[in-house]
C-alpha positions as CSV (number, residue, x, y, z in Angstrom):
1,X,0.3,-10.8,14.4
2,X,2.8,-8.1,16.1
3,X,6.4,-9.1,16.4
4,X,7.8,-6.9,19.2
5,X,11.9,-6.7,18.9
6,X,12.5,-5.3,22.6
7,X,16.2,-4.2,21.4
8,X,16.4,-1.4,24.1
9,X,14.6,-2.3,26.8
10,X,18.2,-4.0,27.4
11,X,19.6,-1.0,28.0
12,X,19.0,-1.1,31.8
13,X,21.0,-4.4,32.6
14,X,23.4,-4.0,29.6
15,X,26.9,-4.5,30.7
16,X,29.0,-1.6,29.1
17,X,32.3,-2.3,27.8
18,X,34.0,0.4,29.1
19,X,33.0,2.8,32.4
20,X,33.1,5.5,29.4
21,X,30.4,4.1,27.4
22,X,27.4,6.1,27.3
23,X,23.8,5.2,27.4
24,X,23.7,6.7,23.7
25,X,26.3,4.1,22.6
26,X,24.8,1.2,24.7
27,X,21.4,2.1,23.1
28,X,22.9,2.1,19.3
29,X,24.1,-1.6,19.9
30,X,21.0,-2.9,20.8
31,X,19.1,-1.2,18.4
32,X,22.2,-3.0,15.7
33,X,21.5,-6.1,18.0
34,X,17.7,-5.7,16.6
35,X,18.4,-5.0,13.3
36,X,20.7,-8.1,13.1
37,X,18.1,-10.3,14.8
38,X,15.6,-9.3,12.2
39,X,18.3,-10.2,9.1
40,X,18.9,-13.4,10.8
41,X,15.1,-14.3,10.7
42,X,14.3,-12.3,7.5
43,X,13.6,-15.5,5.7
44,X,11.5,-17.1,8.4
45,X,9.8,-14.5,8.9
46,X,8.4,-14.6,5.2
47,X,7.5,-17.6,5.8
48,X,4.4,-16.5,8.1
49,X,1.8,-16.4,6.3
50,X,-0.8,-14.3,8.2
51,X,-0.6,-10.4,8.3
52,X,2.9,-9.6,10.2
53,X,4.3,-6.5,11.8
54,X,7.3,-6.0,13.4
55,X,7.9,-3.3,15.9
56,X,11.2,-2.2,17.4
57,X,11.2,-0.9,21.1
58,X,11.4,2.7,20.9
59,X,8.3,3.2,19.2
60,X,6.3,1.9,22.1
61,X,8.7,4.4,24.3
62,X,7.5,7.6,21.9
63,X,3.8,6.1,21.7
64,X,1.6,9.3,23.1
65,X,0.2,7.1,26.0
66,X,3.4,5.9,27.0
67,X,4.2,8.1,29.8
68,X,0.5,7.8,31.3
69,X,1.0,4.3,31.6
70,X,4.3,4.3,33.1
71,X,3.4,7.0,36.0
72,X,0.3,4.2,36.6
73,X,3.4,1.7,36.8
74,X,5.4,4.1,39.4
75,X,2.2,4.5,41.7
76,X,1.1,1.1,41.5
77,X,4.9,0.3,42.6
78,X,4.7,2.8,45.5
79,X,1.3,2.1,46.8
80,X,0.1,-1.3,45.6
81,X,1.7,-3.7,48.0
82,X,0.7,-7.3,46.1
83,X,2.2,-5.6,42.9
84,X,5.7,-4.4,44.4
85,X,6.2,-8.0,45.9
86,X,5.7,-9.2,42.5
87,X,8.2,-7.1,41.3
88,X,10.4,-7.3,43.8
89,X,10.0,-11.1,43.7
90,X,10.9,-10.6,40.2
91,X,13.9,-9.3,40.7
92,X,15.4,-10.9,43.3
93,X,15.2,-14.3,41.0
94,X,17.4,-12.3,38.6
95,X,19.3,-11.4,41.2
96,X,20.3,-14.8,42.3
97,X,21.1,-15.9,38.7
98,X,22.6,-12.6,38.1
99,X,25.3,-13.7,41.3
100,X,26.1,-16.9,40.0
101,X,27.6,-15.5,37.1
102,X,29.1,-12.5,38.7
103,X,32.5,-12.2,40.8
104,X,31.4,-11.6,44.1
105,X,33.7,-8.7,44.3
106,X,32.8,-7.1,41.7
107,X,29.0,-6.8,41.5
108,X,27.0,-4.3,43.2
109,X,23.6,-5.6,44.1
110,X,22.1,-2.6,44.5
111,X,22.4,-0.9,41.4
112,X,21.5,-4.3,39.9
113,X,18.0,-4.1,41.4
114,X,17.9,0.0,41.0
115,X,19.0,-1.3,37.0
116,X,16.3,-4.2,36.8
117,X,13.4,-2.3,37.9
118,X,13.8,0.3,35.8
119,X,13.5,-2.6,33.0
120,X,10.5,-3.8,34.8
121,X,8.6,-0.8,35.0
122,X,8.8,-0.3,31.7
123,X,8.1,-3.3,30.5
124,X,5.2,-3.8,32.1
125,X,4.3,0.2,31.5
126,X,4.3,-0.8,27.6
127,X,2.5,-4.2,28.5
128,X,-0.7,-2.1,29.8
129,X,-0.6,-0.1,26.6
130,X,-0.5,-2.9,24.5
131,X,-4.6,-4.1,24.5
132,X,-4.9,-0.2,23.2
133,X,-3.1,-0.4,20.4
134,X,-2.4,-4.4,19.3
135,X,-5.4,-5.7,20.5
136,X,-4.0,-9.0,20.9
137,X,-5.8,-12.1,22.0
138,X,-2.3,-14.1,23.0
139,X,1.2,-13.4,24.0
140,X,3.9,-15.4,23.2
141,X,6.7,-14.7,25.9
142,X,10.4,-16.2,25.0
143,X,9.9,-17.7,28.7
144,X,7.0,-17.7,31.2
145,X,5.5,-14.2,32.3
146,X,7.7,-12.9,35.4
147,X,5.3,-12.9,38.3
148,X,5.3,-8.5,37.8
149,X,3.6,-9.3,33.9
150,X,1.1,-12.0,35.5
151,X,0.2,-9.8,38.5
152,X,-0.1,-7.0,35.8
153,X,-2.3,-8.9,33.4
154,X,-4.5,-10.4,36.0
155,X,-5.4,-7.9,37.8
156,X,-5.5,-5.2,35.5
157,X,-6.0,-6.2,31.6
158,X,-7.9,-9.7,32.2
159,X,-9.1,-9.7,35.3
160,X,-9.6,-13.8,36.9
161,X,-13.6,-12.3,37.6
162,X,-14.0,-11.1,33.6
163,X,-14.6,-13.2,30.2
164,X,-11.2,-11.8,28.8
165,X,-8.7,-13.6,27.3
166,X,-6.6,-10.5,26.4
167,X,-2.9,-11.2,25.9
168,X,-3.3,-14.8,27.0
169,X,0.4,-16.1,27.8
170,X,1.6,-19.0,25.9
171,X,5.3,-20.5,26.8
172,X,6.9,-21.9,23.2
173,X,10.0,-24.2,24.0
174,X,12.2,-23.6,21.3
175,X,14.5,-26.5,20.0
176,X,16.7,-26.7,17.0
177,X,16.1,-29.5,14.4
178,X,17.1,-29.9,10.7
179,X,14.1,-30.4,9.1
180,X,10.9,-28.6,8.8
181,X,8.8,-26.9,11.9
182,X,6.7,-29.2,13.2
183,X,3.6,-29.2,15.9
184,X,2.4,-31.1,18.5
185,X,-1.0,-32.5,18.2
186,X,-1.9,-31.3,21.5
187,X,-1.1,-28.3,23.9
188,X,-1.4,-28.4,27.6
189,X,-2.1,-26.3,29.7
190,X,-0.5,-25.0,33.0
191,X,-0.5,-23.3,36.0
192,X,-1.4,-19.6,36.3
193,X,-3.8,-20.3,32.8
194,X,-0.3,-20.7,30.8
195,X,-0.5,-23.1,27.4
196,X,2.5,-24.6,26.7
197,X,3.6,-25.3,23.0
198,X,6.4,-27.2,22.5
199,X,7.7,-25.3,18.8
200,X,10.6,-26.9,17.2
201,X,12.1,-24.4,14.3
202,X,14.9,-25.4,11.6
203,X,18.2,-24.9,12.5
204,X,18.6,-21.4,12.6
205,X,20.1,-19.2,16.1
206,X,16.9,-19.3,17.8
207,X,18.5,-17.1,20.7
208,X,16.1,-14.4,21.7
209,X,18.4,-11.7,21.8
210,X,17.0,-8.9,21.8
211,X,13.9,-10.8,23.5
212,X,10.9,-11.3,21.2
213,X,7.4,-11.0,22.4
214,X,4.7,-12.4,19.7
215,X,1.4,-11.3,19.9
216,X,-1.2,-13.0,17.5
217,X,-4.6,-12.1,17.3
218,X,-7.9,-14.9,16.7
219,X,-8.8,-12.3,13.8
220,X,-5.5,-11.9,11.7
């Protein structure tokens, strides 16, 4: 299984401290955000006990293929019009949450939705290159797919007319208990093809920050 720490992919919708903070500055804090998520878990993480690797965000952006796949993202943006509602759609659900927290004085909505599809784009740029190089049979998503991802995988890496089960979303609800992890008997299953596993972990900061995609593989 591939743990993917997407540190700084945050970098888009980061808030800086300071109009003088630069992107270099905003980029080494979530990359220390990463590193401290990975210490957190360190002893969890031994605790797997199929094959594990863990990779950190910027090797996806330097991956050879990476820029093919995001100049597919860009024109599928400009000329596919059921993908750009999807992302738009996307984004204007952030966008409403994003207001509630927000002064309305103070934010600007559009550079927020300039900001947020930038992070789209490339995260679902990366999520078409992933099948290459994981070969994953499931993706575990800290919350449901946004609609951009599903529209993305549907059409595109498992197509609804194809036997594929290629990065097949499951939604894990994490809760905090004090004892051991334990499992449900039984998973269901939802709309859109979604499973959903209810995953209670030991009392540990379960907060995915930087988010945490888990891809696990029938053959690992």
């Amino acid at each position: 299984c591939t743990i993917v720490i997407a540190d700084t992919l945050g970098r888009h919708t980061a808030l800086r401290e300071s109009a003088e903070e630069t992107n270099e500055e905003v980029q080494q804090k979530l990359r220390k955000k990463g590193d401290e998520w990975i210490e957190r878990n360190n002893e969890t993480l031994k605790k797997i006990t199929i094959q594990l690797k863990i990779v950190r965000w910027d090797e996806y952006l330097q991956h050879s293929k990476y820029q093919t796949k995001r100049e597919q993202i860009d024109s599928l943006y400009r000329d596919d019009e059921p993908f750009k509602k999807a992302v738009d759609d996307s984004i204007d659900k952030f966008l409403r949450r994003y207001k509630q927290h927000q002064d309305a004085t103070k934010h600007n909505t559009d550079k927020a939705f300039a900001d947020s599809l930038e992070y789209i784009k490339e995260e679902c740029a990366i999520l078409l290159l992933w099948p290459e190089i994981e070969r994953s049979d499931f993706l575990i998503y800290p919350n449901k797919l946004h609609e951009a991802m599903y529209n993305l995988r549907r059409r595109f890496i498992a197509p609804d007319n194809e036997d594929s089960t290629a990065l097949q979303p499951l939604v894990v609800d994490f809760k905090k208990v004090k004892q051991s992890i334990e499992l449900p008997q039984q998973q269901s299953t939802g709309r859109n093809g979604y499973s959903h596993v209810p995953q209670f972990l030991p009392n540990t900061p379960q907060i995915p920050n930087p988010a945490m995609f888990f891809q696990a593989s029938q053959s690992a």
